[in-house]
Wavefront OBJ file of the C-alpha trace (Angstrom):
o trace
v 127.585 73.384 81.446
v 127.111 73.348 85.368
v 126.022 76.066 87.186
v 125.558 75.934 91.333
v 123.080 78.110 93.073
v 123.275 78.036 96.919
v 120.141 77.443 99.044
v 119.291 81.074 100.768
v 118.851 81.040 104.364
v 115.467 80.138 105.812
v 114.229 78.369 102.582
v 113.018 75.176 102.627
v 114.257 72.644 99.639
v 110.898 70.912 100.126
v 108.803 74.145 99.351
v 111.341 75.449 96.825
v 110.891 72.562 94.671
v 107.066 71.880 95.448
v 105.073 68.960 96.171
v 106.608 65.351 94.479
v 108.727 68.514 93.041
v 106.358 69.756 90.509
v 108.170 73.248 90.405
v 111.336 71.585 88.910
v 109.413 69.288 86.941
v 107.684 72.592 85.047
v 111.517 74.155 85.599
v 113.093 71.581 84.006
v 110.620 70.510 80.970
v 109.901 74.746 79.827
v 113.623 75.771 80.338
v 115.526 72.351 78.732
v 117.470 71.766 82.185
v 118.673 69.209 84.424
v 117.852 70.370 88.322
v 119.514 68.659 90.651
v 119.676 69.131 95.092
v 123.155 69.093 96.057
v 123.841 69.407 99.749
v 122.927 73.151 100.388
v 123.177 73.965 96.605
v 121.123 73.692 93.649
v 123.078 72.013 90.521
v 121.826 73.200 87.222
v 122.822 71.221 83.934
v 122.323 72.480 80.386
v 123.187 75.050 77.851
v 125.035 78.276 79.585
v 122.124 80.459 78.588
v 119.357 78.033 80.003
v 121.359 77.683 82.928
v 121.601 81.408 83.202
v 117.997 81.929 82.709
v 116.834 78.914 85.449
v 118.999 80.356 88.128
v 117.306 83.701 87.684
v 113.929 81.909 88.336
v 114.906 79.445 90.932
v 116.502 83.003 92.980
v 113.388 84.986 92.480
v 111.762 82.148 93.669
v 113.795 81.651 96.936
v 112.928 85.806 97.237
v 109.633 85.257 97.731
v 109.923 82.217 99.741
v 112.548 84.196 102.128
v 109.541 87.090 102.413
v 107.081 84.189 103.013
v 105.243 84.273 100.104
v 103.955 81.417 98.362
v 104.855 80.057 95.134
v 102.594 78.358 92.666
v 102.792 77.395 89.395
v 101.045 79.728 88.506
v 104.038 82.919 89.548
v 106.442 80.130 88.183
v 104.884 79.786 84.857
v 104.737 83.571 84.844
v 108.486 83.712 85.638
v 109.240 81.493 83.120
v 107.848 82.614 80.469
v 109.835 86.847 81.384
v 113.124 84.649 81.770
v 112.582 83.213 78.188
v 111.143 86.091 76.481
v 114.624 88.081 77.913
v 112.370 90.447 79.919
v 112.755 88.918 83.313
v 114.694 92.078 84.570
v 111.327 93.973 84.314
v 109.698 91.371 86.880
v 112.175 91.819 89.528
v 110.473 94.049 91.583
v 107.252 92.331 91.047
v 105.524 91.905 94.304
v 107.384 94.030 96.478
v 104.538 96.496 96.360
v 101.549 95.536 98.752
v 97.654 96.501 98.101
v 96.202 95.231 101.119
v 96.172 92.489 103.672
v 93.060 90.529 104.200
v 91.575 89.664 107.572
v 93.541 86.622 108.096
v 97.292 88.681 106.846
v 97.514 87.271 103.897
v 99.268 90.217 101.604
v 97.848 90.604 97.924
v 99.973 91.865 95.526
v 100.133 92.198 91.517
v 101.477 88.729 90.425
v 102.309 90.231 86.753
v 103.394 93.532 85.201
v 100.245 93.672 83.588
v 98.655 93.556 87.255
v 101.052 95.975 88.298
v 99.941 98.835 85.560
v 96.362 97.663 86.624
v 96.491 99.284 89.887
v 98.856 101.742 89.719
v 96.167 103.080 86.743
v 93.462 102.420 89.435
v 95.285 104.818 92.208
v 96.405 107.778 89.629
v 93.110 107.920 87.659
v 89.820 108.951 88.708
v 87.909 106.138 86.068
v 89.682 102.849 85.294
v 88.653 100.703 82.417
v 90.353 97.373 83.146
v 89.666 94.887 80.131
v 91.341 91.153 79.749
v 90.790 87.603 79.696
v 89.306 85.668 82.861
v 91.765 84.644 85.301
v 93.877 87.973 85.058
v 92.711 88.992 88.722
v 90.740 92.277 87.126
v 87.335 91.742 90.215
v 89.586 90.581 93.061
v 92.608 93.206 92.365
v 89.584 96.053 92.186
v 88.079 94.844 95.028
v 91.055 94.986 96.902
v 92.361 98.295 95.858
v 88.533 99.276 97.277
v 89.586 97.676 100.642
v 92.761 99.813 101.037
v 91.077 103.318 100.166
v 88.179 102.140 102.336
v 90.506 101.742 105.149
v 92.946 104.387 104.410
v 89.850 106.764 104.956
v 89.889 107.684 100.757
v 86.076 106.754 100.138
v 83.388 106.323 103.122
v 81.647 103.427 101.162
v 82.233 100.393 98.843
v 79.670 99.865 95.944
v 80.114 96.706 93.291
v 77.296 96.351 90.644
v 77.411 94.088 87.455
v 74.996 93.370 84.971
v 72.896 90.132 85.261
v 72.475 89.430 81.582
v 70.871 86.297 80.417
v 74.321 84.345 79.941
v 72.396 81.384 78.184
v 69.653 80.932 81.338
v 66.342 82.956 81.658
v 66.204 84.788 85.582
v 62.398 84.521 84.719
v 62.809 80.728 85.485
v 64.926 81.298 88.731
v 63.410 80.974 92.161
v 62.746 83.444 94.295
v 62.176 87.520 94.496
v 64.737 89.846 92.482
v 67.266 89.564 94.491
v 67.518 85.572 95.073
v 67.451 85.595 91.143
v 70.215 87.899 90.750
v 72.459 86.945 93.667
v 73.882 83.782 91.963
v 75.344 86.161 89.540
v 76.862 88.591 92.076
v 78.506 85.335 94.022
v 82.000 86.211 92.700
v 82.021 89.321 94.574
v 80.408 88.376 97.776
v 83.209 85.852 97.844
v 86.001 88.446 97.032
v 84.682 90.638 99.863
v 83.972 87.781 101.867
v 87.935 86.815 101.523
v 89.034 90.422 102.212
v 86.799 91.589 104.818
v 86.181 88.541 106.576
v 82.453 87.089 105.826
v 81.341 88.435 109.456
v 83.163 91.688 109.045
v 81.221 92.057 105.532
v 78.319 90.885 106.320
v 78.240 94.325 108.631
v 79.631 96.717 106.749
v 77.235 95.376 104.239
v 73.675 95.936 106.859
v 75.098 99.080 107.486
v 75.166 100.506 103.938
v 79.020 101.020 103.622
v 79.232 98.311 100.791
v 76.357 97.891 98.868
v 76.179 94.805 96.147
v 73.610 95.049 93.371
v 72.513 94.490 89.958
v 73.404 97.696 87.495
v 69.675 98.150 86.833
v 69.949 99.644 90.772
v 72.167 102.296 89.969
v 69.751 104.209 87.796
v 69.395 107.548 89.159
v 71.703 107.708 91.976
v 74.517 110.092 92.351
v 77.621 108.629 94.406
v 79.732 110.795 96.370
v 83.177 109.530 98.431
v 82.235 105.967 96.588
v 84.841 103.587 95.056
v 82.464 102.098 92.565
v 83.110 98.623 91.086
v 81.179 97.984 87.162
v 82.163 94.160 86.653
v 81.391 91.765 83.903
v 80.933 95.174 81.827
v 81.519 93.917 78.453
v 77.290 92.289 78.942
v 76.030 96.173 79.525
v 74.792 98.192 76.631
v 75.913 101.039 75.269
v 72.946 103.436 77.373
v 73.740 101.358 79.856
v 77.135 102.033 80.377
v 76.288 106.060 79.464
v 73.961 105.648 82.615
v 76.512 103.989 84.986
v 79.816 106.845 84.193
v 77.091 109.129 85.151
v 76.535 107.896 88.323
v 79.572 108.576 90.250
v 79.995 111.977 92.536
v 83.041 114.498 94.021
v 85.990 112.373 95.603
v 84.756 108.767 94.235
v 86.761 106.444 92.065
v 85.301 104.366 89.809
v 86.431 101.116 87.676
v 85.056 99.264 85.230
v 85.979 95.516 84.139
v 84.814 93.564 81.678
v 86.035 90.728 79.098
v 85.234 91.277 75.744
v 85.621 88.136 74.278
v 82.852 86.648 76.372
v 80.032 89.082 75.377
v 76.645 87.540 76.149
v 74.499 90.173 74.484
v 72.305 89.328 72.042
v 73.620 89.470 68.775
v 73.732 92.251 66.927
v 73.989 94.679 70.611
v 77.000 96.826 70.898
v 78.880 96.178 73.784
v 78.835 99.354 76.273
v 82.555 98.596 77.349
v 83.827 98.041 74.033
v 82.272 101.487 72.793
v 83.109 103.560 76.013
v 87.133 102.716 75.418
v 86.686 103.573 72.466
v 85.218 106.961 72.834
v 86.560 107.706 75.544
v 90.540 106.559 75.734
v 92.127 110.325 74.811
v 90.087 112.136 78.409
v 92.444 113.082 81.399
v 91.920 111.202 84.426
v 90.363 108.188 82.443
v 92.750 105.229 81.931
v 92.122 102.113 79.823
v 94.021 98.950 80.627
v 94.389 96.120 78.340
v 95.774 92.865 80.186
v 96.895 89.927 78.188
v 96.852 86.187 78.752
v 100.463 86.338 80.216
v 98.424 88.057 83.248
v 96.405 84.921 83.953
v 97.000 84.143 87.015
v 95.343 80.679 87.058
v 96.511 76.771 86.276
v 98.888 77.611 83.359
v 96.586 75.095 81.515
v 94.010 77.833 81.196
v 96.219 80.178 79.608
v 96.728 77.696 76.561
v 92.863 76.746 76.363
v 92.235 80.866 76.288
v 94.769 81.222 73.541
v 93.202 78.074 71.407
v 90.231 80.002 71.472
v 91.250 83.141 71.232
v 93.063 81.619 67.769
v 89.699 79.739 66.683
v 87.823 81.493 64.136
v 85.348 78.702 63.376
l 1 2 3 4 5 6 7 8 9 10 11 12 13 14 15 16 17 18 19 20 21 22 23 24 25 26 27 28 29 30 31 32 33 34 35 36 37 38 39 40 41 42 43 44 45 46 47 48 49 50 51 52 53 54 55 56 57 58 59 60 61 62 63 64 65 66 67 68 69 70 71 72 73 74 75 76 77 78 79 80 81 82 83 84 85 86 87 88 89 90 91 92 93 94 95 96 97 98 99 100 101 102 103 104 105 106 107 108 109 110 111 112 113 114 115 116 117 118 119 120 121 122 123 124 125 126 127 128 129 130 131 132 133 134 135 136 137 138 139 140 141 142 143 144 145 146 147 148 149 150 151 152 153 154 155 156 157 158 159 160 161 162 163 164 165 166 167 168 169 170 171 172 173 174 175 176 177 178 179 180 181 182 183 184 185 186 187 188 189 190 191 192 193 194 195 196 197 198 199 200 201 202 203 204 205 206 207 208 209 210 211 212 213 214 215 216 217 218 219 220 221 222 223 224 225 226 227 228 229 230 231 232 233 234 235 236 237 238 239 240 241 242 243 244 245 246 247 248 249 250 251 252 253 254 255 256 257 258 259 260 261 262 263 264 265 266 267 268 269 270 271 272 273 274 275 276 277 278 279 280 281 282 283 284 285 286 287 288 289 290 291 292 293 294 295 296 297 298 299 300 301 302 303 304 305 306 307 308 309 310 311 312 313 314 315
């Protein structure tokens, strides 16, 4: 059958369908339809239920153009996949709700639903376990939820610590004093910040104590009041270790802890701190443990099949 879809006001065909029209080309090839420009419409061609199920994408995705978002194949593959799994009414909403804008006004939202539990757990608990696959957004989402209660007056400081665990490479064979060794492995989150803040802006907060980014082995006998405290890569901490970090935290802070557990680079045989503290500790009020999938990976839709190969491989 045919089915028409008129072009929304303000949208541009050339961004709708993406560059040499990639976006229709995915469209097209994961939805068995025939996408065609007609005029000021959009001519679908295919099964009644595929065309049913494309229009629904191909409005969503004039939604977000009309609100000047961008869309990448990334949100399309994302789309796609709700629309043919029947659950694309849950996703309609998606993105309406805004964490916090970054120095240049770029708005970040939760590009999945899985993103969307992520930080509405992060606001209504005091201590967040967020656990997933890389690529779900689990650092950049925390570090901007730390933004907005930074600048909504919520905590008077920012404080991001990970673990730098041997991933394969000895630090004893790094250049440089503690720091330089470590840094390389705290990049990710100078970057984050860096993309939130502004690098200048950060860079000052940063000399004047109100976000502090260090190694977990720094976090041994502090106590953190009015702190939103970051644990990332958490799944490479030990089980003291992690017993050491929850104690840490102080009256009005927030804490959350991320981690992949399918990429833990302790040495064999070591029971990963993250895996055993969501265990023990998943039944406590206030604590909320959040288990995103690869449908949450917000990356080159590539890298969600690669994850699932090896998620499948048991060699």
């Amino acid at each position: 059958m045919e089915r028409r879809i008129p072009l929304q006001s303000g949208v541009s065909l050339a961004k709708l369908f993406g560059n040499l029209d990639e976006n229709i080309h995915v469209l097209q090839d994961a939805m068995n339809v025939e996408v065609l420009a007609m005029g000021n419409d959009i001519l679908l061609r295919g099964e009644e239920e595929n065309t049913l199920q494309a229009a629904r994408v191909l409005n969503r995705l004039q939604e977000k153009l009309q609100t000047g978002e961008e869309v990448d194949l990334a949100g399309l593959d994302y789309l796609i996949h709700k629309a043919l799994e029947k659950e694309f009414e849950e996703v309609a909403q998606l993105g309406e709700e805004v964490i916090v804008a970054t120095y240049k006004g770029k708005l970040i939202k939760p590009k999945t639903l899985g993103q969307q539990e992520y930080i509405r757990a992060i606001q209504e608990h005091t201590l967040t376990f967020g656990i997933g696959p890389a690529g779900t957004g689990k650092t950049y989402l925390a570090v901007a939820t730390a933004a907005r209660s930074f600048r909504k007056k919520e905590v008077s400081r920012i404080v991001i610590t990970r673990p730098a665990i041997e991933a394969g490479e000895k630090l004893g064979f790094l250049p440089g004093d503690l720091q330089e060794k470590v840094d390389p492995y705290l990049r990710p989150l100078y970057d984050a910040l860096s993309d939130i803040f502004g690098t200048d802006a950060y860079l000052r907060m940063r000399e004047r104590g109100i976000i502090e980014v260090a190694p977990l082995a720094y976090m041994r006998g502090r106590t953190l009041d009015e702190a939103f405290i970051i644990l990332d890569e958490a799944q490479n901490t030990t089980k003291d270790q992690m017993k050491m970090f929850l104690s840490r935290f102080g009256y009005d802070s927030k804490v959350v802890v991320n981690g992949d557990v399918t990429q833990i680079d302790l040495p064999s045989g070591k029971l990963s701190g993250l895996t055993h503290a969501a265990e023990i500790l998943k039944d406590i009020d206030d604590i909320s443990i959040v288990n995103l999938k690869f449908e949450d990976v917000v990356r080159h839709s590539l890298v969600k099949k690669i994850l699932a190969r090896y998620e499948e491989d048991h060699s």
